[in-house]
Biopython code that builds the backbone (N, CA, C, O; Angstrom):
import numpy as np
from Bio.PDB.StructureBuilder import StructureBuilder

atoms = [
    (1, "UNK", "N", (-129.806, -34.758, -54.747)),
    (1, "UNK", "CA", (-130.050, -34.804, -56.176)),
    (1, "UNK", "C", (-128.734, -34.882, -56.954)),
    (1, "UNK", "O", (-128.640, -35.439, -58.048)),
    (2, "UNK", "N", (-128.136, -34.526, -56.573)),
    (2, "UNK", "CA", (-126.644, -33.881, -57.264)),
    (2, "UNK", "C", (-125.775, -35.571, -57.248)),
    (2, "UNK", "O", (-125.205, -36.074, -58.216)),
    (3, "UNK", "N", (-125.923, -36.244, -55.694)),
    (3, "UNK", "CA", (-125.279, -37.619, -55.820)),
    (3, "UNK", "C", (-125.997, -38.269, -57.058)),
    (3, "UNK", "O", (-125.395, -38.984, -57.859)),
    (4, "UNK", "N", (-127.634, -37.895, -57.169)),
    (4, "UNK", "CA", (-128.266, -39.426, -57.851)),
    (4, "UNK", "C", (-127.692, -38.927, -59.789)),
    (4, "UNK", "O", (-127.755, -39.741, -60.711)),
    (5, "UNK", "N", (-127.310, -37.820, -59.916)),
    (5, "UNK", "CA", (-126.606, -37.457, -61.288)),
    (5, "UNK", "C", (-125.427, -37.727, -61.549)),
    (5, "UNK", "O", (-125.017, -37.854, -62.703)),
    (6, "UNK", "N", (-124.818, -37.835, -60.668)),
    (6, "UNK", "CA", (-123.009, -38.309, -60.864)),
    (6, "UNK", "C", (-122.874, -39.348, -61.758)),
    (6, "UNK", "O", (-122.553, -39.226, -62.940)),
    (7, "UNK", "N", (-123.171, -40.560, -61.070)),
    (7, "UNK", "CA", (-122.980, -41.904, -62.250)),
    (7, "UNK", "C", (-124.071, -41.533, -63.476)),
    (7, "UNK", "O", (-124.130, -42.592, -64.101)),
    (8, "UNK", "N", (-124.795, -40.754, -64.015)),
    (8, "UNK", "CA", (-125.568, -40.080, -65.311)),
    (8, "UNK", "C", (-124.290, -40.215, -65.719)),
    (8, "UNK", "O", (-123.802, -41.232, -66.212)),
    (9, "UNK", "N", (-123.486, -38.698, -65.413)),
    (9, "UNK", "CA", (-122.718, -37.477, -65.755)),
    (9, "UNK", "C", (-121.758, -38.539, -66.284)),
    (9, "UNK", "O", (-121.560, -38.453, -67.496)),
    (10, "UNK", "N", (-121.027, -39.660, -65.559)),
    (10, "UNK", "CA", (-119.806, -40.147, -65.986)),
    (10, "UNK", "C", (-120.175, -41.269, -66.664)),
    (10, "UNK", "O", (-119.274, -41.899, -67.217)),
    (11, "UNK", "N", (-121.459, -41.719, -66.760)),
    (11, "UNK", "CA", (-121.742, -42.836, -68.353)),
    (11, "UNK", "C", (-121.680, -41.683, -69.511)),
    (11, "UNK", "O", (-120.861, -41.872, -70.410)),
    (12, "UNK", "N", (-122.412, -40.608, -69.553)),
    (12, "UNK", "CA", (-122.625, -39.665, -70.893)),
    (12, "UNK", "C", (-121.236, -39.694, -71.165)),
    (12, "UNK", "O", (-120.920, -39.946, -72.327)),
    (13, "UNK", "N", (-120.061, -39.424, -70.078)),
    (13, "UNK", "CA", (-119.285, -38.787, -70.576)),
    (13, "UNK", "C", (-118.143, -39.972, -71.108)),
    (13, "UNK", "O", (-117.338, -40.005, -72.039)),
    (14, "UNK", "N", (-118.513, -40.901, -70.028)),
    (14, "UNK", "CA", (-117.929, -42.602, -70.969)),
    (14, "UNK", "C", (-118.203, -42.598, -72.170)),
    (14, "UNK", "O", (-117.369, -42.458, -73.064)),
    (15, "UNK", "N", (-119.368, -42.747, -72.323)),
    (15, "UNK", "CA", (-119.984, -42.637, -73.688)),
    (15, "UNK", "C", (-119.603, -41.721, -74.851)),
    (15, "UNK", "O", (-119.783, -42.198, -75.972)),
    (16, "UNK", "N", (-119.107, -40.483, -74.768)),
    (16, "UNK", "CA", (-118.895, -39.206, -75.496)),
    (16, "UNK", "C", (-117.713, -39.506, -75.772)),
    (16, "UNK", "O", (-117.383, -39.028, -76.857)),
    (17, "UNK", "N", (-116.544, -40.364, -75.036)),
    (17, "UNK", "CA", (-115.531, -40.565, -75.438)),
    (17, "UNK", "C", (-115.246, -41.602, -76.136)),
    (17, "UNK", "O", (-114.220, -41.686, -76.811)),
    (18, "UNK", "N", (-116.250, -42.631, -76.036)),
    (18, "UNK", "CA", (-116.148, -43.924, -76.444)),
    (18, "UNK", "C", (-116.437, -43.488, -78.199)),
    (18, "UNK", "O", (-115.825, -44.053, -79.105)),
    (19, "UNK", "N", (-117.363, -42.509, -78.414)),
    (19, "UNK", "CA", (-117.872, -42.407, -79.899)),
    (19, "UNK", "C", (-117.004, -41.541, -80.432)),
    (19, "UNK", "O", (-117.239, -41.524, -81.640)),
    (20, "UNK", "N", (-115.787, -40.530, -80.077)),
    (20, "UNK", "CA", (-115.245, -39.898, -80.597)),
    (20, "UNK", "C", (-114.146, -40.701, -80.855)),
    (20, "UNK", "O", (-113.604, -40.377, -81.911)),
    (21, "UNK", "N", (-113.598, -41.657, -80.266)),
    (21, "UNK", "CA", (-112.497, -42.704, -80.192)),
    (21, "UNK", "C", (-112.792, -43.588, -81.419)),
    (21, "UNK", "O", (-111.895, -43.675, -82.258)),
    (22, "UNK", "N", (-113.802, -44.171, -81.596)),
    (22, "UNK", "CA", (-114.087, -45.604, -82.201)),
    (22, "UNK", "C", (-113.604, -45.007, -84.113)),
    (22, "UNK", "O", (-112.802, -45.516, -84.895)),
    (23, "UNK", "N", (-114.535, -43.739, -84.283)),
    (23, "UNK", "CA", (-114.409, -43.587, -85.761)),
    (23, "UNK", "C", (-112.946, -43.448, -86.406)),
    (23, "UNK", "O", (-112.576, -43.853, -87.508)),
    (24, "UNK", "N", (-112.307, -42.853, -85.545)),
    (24, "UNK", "CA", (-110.459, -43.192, -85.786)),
    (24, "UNK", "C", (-109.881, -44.149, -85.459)),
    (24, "UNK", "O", (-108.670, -44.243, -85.659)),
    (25, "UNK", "N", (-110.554, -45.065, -84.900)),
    (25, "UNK", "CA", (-109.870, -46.577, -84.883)),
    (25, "UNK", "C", (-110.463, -47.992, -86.008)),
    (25, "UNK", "O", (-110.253, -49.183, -86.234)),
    (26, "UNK", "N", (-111.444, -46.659, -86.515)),
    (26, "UNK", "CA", (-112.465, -47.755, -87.655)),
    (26, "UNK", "C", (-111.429, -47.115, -88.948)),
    (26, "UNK", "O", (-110.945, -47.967, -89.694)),
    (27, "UNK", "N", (-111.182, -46.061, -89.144)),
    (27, "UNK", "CA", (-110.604, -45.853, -90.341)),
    (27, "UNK", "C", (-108.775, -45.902, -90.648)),
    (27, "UNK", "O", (-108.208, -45.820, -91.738)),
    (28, "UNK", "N", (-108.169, -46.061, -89.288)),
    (28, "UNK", "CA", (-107.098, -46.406, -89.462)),
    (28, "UNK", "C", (-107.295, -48.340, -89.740)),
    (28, "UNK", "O", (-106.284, -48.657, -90.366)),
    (29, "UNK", "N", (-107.953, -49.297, -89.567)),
    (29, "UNK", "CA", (-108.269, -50.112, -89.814)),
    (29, "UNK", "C", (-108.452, -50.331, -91.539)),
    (29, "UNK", "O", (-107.634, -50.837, -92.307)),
    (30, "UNK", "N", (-109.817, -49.767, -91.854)),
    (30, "UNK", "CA", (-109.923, -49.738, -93.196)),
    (30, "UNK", "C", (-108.633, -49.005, -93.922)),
    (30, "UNK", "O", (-108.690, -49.403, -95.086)),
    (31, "UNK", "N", (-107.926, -48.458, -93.841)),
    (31, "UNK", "CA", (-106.895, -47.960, -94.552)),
    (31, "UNK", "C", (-105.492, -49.372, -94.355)),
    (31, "UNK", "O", (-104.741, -49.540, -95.316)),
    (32, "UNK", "N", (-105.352, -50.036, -93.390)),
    (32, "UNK", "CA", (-104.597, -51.118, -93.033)),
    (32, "UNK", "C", (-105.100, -52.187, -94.242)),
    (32, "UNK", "O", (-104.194, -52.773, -94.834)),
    (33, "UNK", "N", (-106.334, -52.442, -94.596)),
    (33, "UNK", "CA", (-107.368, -53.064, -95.111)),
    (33, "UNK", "C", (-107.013, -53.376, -96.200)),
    (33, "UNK", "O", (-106.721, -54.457, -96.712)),
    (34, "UNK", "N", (-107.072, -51.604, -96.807)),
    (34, "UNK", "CA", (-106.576, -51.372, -98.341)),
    (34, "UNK", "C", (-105.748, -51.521, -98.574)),
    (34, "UNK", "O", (-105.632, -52.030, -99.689)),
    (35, "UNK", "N", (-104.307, -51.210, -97.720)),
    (35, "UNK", "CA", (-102.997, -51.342, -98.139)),
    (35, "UNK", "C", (-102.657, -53.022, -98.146)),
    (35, "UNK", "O", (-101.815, -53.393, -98.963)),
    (36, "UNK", "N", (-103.154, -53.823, -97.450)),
    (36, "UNK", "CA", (-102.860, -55.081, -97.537)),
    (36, "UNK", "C", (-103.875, -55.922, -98.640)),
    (36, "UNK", "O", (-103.732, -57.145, -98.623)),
    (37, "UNK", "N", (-104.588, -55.528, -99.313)),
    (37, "UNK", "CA", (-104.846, -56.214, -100.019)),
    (37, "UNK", "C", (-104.482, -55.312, -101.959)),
    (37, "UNK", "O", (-104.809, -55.632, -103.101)),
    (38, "UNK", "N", (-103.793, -54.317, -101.451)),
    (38, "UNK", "CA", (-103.074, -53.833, -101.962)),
    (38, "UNK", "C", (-104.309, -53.005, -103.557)),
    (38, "UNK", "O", (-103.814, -52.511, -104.570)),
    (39, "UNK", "N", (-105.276, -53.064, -103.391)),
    (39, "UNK", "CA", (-106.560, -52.443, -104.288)),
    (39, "UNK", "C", (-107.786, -51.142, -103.445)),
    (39, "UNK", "O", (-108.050, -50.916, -102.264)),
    (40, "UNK", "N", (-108.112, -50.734, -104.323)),
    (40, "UNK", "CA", (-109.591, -49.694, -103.276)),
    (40, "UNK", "C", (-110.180, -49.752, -104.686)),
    (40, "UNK", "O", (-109.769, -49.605, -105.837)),
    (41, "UNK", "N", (-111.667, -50.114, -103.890)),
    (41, "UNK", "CA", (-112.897, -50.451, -104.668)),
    (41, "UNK", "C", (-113.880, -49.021, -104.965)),
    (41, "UNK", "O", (-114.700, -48.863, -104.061)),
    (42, "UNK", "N", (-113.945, -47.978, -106.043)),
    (42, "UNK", "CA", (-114.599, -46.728, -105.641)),
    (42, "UNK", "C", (-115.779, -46.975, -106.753)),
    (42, "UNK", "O", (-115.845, -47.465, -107.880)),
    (43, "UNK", "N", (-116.696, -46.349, -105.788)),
    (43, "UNK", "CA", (-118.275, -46.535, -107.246)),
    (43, "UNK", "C", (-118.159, -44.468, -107.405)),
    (43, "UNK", "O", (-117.605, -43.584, -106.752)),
    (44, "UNK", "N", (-118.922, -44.514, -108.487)),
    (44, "UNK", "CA", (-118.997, -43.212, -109.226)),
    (44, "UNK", "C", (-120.101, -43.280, -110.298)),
    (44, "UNK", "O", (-120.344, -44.198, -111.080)),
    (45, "UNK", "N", (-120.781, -41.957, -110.131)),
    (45, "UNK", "CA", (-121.530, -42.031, -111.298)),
    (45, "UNK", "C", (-120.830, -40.614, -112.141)),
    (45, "UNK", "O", (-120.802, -39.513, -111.591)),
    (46, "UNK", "N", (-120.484, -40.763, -113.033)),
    (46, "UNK", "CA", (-119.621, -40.031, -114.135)),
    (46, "UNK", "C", (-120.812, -39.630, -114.782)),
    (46, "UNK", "O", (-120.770, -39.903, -115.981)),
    (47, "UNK", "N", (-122.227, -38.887, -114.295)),
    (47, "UNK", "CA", (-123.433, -37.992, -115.273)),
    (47, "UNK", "C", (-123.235, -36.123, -114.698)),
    (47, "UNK", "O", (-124.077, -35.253, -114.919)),
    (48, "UNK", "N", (-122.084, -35.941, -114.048)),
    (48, "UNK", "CA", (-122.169, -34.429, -113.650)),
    (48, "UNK", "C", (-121.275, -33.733, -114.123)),
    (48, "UNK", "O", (-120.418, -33.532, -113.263)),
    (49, "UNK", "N", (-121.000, -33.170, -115.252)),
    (49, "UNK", "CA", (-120.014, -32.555, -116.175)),
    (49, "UNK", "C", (-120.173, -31.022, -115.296)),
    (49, "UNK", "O", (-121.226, -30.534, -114.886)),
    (50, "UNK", "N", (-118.972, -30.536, -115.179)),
    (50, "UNK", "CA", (-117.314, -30.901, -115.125)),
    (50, "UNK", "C", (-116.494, -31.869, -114.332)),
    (50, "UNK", "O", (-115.328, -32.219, -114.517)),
    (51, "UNK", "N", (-117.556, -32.315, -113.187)),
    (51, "UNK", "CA", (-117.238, -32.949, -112.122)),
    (51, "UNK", "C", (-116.203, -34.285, -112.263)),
    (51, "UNK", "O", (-115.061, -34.682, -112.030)),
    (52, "UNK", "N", (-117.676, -34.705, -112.901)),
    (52, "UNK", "CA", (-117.160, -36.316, -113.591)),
    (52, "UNK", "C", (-118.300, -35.915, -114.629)),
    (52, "UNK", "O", (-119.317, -35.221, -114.627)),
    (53, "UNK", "N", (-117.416, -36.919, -115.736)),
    (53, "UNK", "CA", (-118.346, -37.587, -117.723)),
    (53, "UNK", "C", (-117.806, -38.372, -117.678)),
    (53, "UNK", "O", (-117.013, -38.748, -116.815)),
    (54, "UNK", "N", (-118.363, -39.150, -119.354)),
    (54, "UNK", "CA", (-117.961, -40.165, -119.965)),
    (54, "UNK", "C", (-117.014, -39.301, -121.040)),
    (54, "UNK", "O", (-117.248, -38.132, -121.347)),
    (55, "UNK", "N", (-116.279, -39.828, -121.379)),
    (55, "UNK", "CA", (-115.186, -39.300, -122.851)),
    (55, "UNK", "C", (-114.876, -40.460, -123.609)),
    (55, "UNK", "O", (-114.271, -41.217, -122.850)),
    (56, "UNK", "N", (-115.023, -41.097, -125.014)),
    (56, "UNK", "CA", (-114.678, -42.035, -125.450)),
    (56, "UNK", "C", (-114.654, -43.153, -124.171)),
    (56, "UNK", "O", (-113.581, -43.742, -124.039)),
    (57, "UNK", "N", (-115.472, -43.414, -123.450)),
    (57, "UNK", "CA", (-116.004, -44.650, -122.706)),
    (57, "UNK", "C", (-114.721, -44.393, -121.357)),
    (57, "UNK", "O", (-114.402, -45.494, -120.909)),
    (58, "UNK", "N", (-114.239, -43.654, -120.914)),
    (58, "UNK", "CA", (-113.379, -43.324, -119.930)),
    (58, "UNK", "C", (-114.034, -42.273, -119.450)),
    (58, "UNK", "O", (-114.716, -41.491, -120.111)),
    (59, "UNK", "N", (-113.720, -42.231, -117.664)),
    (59, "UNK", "CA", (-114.266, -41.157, -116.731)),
    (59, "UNK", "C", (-112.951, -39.974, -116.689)),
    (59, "UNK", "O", (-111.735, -40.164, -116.708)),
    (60, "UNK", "N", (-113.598, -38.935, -116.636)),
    (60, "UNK", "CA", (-112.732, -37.834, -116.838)),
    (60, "UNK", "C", (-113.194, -36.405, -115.823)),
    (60, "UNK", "O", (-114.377, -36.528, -115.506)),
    (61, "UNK", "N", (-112.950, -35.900, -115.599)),
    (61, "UNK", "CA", (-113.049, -34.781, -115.066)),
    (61, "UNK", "C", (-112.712, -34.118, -113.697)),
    (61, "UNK", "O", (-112.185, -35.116, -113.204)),
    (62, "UNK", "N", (-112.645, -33.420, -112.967)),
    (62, "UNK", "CA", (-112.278, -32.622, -111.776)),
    (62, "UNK", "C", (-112.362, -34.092, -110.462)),
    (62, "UNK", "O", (-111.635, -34.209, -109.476)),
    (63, "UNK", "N", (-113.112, -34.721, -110.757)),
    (63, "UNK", "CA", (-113.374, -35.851, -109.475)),
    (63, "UNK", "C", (-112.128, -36.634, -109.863)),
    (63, "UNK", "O", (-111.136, -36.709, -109.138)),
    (64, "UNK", "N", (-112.220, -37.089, -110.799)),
    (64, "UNK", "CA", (-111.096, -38.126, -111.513)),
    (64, "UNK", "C", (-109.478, -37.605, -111.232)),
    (64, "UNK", "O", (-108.412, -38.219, -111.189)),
    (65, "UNK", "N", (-109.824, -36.248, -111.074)),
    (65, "UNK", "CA", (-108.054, -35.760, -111.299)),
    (65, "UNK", "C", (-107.810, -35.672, -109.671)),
    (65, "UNK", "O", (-106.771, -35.870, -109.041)),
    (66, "UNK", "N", (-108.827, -35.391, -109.313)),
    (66, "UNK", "CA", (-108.840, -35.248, -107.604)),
    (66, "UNK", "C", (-108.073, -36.694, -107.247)),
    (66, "UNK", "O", (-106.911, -36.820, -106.860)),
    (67, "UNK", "N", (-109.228, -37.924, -107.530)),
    (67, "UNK", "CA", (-108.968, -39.211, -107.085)),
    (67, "UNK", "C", (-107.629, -39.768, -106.915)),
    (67, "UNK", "O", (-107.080, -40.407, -106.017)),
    (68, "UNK", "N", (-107.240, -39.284, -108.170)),
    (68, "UNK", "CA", (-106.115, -39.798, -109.121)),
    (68, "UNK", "C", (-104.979, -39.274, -107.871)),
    (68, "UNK", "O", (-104.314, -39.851, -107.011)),
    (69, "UNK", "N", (-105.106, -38.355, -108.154)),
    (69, "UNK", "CA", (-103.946, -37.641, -106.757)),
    (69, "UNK", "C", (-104.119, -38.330, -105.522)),
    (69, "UNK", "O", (-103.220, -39.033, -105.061)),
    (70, "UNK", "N", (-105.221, -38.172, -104.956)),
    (70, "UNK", "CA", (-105.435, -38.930, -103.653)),
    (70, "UNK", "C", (-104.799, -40.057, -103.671)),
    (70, "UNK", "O", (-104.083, -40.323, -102.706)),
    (71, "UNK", "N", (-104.937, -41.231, -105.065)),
    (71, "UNK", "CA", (-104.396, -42.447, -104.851)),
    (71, "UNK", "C", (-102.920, -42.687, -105.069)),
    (71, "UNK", "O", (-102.341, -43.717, -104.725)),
    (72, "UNK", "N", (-102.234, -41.422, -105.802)),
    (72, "UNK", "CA", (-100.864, -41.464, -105.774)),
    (72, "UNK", "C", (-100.206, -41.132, -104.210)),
    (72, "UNK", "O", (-99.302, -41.689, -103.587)),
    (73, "UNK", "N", (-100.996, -40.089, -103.915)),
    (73, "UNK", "CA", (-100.690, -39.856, -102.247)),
    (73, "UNK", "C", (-100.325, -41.374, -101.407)),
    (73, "UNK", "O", (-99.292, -41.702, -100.824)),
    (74, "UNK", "N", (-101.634, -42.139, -101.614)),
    (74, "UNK", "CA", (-101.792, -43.292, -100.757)),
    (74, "UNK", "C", (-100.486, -44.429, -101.112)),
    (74, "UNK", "O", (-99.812, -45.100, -100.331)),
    (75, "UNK", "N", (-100.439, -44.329, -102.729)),
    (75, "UNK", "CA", (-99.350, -45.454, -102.988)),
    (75, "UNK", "C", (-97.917, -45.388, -102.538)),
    (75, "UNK", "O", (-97.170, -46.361, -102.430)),
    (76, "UNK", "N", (-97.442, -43.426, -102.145)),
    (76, "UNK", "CA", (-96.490, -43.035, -102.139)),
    (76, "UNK", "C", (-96.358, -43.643, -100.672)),
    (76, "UNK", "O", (-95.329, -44.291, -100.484)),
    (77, "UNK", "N", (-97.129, -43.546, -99.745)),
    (77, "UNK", "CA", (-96.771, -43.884, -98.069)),
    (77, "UNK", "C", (-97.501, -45.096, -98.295)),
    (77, "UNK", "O", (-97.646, -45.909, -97.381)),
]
sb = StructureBuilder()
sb.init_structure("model")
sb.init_model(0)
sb.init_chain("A")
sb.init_seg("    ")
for serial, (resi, resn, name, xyz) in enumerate(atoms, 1):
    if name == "N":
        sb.init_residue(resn, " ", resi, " ")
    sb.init_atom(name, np.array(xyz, "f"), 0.0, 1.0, " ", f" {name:<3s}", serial, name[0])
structure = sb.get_structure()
């Protein structure tokens, strides 16, 4: 019994490595992505005050100041 589980044991575990691998090779990609086309496309809905609003037709709040940083981070490296 133990032989007919072996090749199981080492596809699952092919497998377990294959899916922990791929999502860090998908997002160092998309980040290559952004920097070469030198823009990032973000949707938002600005209806959850403090989070995000509208202010005189501009988005404002705790998400916005977050973002804002994040994207100075990104421009700096």
């Amino acid at each position: 019994m133990k032989n007919l589980l072996l090749p199981l044991k080492k596809t699952l575990l092919t497998a377990s490595l294959l899916c922990a691998a791929l999502p860090q090779i998908a997002q160092a990609d998309l980040l290559d992505d952004i920097k070469q086309k030198g823009e990032i496309v973000i949707a938002t809905e600005a209806r959850y005050a403090p989070f995000e609003m509208l202010e005189d037709g501009k988005i404002v709040g705790y998400g916005k100041d977050i973002l804002d940083q994040i994207l100075k981070d990104l421009t700096r490296g």
